[in-house]
N, C-alpha and C positions, 0 to 999 in steps of 0.2 A: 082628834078634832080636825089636824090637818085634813085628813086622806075624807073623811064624814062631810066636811063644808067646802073643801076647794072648789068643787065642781058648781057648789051655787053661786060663791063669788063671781067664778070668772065666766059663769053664765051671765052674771049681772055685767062686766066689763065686756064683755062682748056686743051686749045688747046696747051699753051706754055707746061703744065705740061705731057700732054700725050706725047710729043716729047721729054720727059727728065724722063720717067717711073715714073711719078706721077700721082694719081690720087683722086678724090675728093668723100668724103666717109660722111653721114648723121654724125655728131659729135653728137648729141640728140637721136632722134627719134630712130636708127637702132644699138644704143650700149648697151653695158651691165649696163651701169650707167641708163639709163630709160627704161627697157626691159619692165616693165610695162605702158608704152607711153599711149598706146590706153586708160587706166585707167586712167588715172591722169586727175585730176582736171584741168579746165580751168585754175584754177589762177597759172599754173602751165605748162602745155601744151603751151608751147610756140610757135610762130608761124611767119612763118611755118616750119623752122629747120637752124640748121648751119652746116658749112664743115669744115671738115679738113682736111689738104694735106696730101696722105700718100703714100710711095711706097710698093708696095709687102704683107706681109703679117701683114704691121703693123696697131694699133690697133686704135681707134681713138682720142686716147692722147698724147702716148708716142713714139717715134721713138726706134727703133733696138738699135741707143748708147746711147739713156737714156735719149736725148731732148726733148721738148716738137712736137708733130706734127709740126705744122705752123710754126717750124723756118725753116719750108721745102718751104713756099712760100718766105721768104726772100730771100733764098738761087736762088730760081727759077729766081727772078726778079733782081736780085742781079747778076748774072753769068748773066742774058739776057743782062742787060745793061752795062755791062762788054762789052760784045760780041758784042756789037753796039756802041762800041766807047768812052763810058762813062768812066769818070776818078773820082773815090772817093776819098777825103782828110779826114784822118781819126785825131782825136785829133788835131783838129782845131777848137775853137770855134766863132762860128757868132757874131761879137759885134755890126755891124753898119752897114746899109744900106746906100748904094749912092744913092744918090738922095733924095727926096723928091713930096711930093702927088703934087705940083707945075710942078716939070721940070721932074717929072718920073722916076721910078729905074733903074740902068741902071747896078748892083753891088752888093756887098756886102764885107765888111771889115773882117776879122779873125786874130785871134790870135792863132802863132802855138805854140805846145807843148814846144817850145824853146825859147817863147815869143813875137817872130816878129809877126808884124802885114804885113799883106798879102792883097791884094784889087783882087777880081775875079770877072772883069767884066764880064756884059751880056748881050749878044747882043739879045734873044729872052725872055729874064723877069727870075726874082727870085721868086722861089715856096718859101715859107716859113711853112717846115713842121717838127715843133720843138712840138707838141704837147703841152702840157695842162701848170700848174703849180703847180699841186699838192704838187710838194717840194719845193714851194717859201713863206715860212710862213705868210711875209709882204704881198706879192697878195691875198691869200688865206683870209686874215684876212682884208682886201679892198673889194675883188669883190666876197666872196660869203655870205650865209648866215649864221648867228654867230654859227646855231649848227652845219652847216655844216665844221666852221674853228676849232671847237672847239672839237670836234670827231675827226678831222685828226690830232691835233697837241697831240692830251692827246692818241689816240690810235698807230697810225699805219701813218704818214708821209709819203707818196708816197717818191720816188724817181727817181733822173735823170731830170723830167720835170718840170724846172724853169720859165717859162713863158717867153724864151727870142724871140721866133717870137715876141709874144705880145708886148712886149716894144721895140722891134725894128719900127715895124708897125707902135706904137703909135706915138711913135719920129718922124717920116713921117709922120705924118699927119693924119691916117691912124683913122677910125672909129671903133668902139668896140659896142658889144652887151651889152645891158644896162645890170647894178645891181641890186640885186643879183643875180650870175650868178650860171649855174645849174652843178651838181659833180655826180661823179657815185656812190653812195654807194652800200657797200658790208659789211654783218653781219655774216662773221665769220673766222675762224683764233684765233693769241693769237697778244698781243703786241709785237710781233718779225718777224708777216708776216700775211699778210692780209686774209694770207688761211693754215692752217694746217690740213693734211690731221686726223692726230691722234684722233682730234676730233669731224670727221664729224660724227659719230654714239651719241656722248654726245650730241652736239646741235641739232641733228636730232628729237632725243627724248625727248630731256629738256623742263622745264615751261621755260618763259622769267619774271622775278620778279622785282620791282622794290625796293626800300628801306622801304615801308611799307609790305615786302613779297606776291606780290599782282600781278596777270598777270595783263597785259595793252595792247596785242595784241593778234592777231591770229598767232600762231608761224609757222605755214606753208606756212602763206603768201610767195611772190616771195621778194626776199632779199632787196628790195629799199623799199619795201611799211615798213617791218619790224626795217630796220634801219630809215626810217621815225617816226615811231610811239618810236621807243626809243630817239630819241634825241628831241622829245614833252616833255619829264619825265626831271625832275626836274635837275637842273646842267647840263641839255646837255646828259642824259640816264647818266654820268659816276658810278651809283649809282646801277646801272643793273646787275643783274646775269643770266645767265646759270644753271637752278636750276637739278638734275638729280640724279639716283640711282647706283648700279653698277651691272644692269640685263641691259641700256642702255651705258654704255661705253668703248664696245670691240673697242678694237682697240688704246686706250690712257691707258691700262692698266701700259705701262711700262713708261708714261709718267707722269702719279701720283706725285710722290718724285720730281722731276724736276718742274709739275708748283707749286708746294708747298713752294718749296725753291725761287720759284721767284715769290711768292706771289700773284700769278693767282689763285690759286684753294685752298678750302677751304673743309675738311669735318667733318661730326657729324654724330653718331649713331642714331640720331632723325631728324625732323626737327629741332624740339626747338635748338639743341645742334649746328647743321649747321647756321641756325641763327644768333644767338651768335657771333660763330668763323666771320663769313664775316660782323655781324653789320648792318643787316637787324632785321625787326620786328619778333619774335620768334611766339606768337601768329597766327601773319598775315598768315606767311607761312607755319604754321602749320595748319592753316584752308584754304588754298590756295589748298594747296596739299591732303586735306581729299577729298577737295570738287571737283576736276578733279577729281581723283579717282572716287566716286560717278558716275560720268558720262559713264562708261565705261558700265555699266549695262541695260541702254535704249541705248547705242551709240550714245549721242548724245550730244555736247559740250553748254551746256546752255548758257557759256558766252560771246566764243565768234567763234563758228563754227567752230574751227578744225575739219579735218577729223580722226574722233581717228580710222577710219580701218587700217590707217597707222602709228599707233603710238603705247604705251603700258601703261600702268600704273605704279604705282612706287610700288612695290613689292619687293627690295630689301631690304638689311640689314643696309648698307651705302647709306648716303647722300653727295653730293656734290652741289658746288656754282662754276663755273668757270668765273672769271673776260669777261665781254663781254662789247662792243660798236661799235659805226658804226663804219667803216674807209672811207678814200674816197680812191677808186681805182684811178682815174681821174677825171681831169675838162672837163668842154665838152662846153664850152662858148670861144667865141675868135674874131676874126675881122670880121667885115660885109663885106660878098664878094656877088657879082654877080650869075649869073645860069652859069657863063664859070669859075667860082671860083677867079675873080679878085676881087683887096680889093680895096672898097671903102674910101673911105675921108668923110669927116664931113657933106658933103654936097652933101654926094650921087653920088660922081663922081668917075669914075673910077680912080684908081692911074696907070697910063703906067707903065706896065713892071713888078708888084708887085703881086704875088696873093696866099694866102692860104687857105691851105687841109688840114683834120683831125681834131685834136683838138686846132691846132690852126685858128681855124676857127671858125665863128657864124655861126648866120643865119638858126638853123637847132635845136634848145631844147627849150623848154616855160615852164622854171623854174624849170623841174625837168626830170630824167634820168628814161627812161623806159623800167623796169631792166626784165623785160618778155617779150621783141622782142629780140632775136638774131643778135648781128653784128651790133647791130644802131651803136655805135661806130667805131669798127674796118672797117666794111662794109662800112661808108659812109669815112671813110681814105682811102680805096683801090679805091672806085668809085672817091673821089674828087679828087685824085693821077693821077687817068689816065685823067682824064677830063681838069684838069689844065695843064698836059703837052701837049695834046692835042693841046688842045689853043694854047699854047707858042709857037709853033713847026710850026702850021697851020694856026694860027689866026681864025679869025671868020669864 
């Protein structure tokens, strides 16, 4: 249903956006962030690209007051459905659906910022688009896999999405995508945000070590296969470094003293001495690191195929260790719906009037998140957005 309707959506965002001096610009392929496109490795080369909204001569991340792009498509859809009559309740939270998978939704219960509870009936069906659970520890530590609950609660904890379509749905009656369910991971950041920019030149260029000072992956890998292969390592990866020099980390120069004092980053005039300080094997990673090195002379990574034309060898003075594991961005598992996006019951039956989009939705991952297509996530929340109101509005 993704790949079948996305092209009509985002022919309709297109059109809404060009009527509002918006327009839609390659976010990959035609920016300064992959100007080497044509070069890149498949595992890398992602396909076939993604967009972002932008007006005028902005660029393909940032907006003119310092947003991100794509709060430019909220904005677009947000003033549309404004303009067509729609009414938003803000700081109200969903607690309970009317109805049930029996007699049909027909509602939904909230709680206002003042504490009253509010009933908002509905006469054409309840979308339920609350997204994932990444910040509900109990679900997370229920319905996914233990490394994958066990990186989000020791790293980096999503926030905002508590699983509450999910447990609405389920109290309805409402059928779920079996367990273990699949999460987005993403391998880099610090423990205070799942992406800092300070250190994308350190991890760019770093070994990935584990407690015996010992690579375990291909570090250039696309970010899920990498956060995959650290949370195989002993305790769930928590035991992992960011190993690197200081000829690879411009850009976190002024950040040094700060992750030191919060006990991220760790350095030595040696390996041996880097070692030590972080409590990995001294030895290990000092033959870790002779032996990449070594490699840079034939070009060619013996153990485990990085591209070293992209990379450098460790030829500085200063050693570093920077704190690293996966985090989960999002869950991507949720209610079994329909090809019109209605949720199912226990028994494969449609529930009248109920249906969810995005990540509160199933029906659409087989155990893991595939972090080299563009948009699977966000893409198939715009596509299942439009398709379920669709329905509601239209019927069959």
């Amino acid at each position: 249903m993704w790949a079948s309707r996305s092209g009509e959506v985002f022919d309709y965002i297109e059109d809404l956006g060009s009527k509002n001096g918006v327009s839609m610009v390659p976010a990959l392929s035609g920016t300064a962030k992959y100007g080497n496109w044509s070069t890149l490795s498949d595992r890398w080369r992602v396909y076939p690209d993604a967009v972002s909204f932008v007006r005028g001569g902005e660029t393909y991340d940032m907006r003119d007051d310092g947003q991100p792009v794509n709060v430019t498509l909220g904005e677009l859809v947000y003033n549309s459905a404004v303009d067509n009559g729609a009414e938003f309740v803000f700081e109200a939270r969903a607690e309970q659906l009317v109805g049930d998978a029996a007699s049909g939704i027909t509602g939904v219960v909230a709680t206002t910022k003042d504490g009253k509870h509010v009933q908002y009936n509905a006469k054409k069906g309840v979308i339920l688009a609350t997204g994932g659970y990444d910040a509900n520890p109990e679900l997370m530590e229920a319905w996914t896999r233990p490394e994958d609950y066990a990186s989000s609660s020791w790293w980096n904890p999503g926030w905002g999405t508590t699983g509450d379509g999910h447990l609405m749905g389920i109290k309805a009656g409402a059928q779920m995508d079996p367990c273990p369910q699949p999460v987005m991971n993403f391998r880099w950041g610090n423990p205070d945000s799942f992406y800092d920019a300070r250190t994308w030149n350190a991890v760019y260029f770093a070994l990935m070590v584990n407690g015996d000072g010992k690579r375990f992956v291909r570090e250039d890998l696309p970010f899920q296969s990498v956060s995959n292969a650290q949370n195989a390592q002993p305790d769930f990866g928590k035991s992992c470094w960011q190993v690197f020099d200081d000829t690879m980390f411009e850009g976190m120069e002024d950040a040094v003293e700060e992750f030191k004092q919060k006990g991220w980053l760790f350095e030595g005039s040696t390996p041996e001495e880097l070692a030590a300080a972080c409590g990995v094997d001294p030895q290990g990673l000092a033959d870790t690191i002779a032996r990449y090195n070594g490699f840079f002379e034939a070009g060619v990574d013996e153990d485990f195929g990085r591209d070293l034309a992209g990379t450098i060898p460790f030829t500085g003075t200063r050693f570093f260790a920077l704190t690293t594991n996966s985090c989960v961005l999002a869950t991507v598992g949720g209610l079994t719906i329909d090809g019109s996006c209605r949720v199912l019951d226990t028994d494969d039956r449609v529930i009248e009037g109920l249906y969810a989009v995005g990540n509160a939705s199933g029906n659409f991952f087989a155990g893991n998140y595939p972090r080299h297509i563009p948009g699977t996530s966000i893409g198939r929340a715009v596509t299942f957005g439009y398709v379920a109101a669709e329905h509601a509005v239209k019927g069959a």
